[in-house]
C-alpha positions as CSV (number, residue, x, y, z in Angstrom):
1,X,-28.6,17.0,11.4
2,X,-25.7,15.6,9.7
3,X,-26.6,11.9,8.7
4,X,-23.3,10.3,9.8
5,X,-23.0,12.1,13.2
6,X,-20.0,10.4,14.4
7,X,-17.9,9.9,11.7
8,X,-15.0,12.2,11.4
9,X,-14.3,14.0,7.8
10,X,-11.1,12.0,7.5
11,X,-13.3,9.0,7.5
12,X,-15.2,9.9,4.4
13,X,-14.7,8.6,1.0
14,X,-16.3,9.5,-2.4
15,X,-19.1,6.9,-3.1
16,X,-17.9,6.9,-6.8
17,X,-14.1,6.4,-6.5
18,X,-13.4,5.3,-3.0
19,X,-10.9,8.5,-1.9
20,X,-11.3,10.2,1.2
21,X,-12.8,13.5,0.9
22,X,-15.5,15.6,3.0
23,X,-17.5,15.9,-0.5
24,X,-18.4,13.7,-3.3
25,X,-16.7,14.8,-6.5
26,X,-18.7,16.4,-8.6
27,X,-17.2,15.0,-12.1
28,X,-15.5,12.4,-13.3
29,X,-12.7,14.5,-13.9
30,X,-12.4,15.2,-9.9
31,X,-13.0,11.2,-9.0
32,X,-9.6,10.6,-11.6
33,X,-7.8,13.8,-10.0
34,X,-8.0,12.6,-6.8
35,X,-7.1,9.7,-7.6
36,X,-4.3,10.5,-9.1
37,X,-3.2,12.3,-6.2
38,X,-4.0,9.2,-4.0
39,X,-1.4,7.4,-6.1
40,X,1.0,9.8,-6.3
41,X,0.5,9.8,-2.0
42,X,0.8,6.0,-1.9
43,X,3.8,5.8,-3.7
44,X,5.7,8.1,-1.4
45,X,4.9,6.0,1.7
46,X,5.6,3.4,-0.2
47,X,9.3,5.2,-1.0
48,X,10.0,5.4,2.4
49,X,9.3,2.0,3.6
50,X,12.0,-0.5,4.2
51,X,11.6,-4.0,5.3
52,X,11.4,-5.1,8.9
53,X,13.1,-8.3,10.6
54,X,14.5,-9.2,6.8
55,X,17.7,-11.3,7.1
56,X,20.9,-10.8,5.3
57,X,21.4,-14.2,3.0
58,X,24.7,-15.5,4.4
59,X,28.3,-14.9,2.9
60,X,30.5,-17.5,4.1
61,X,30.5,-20.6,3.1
62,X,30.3,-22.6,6.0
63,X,26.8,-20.7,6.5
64,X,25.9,-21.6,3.0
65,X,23.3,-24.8,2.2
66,X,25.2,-27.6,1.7
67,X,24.4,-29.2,-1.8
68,X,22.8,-32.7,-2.1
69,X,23.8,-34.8,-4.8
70,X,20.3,-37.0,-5.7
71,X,20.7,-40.4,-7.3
72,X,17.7,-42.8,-8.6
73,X,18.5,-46.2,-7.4
């Protein structure tokens, strides 16, 4: 009997470096591997992503802040 029963492999990780995997890496060498695939994976999603609901800064200058002139008194 399988101590974690209802956990799915993809919800696994590696007690030594945190990556998902059905197994625990075996070396040190397969912790920094993975890892290095795991960073390699993030910066691809991270490629794709642009930003949502961001605002173009306005052009024209009636749009623009209006500039306040301070004075000490």
């Amino acid at each position: 009997m399988s101590a974690l029963p209802k956990v799915s492999p993809s919800d696994r990780c590696c007690p030594f470096c945190g990556v998902a995997t059905d197994v625990p890496h075996e070396s040190q060498q397969g912790c920094i591997a993975a890892l290095h695939e795991e960073i390699g994976r993030l910066r691809g999603v991270l490629a794709s992503l642009r930003p949502a609901g961001v605002r173009q800064a306005p052009r024209d200058e009636e749009h623009a802040t209006p500039r306040i002139r301070l004075t000490a008194d």
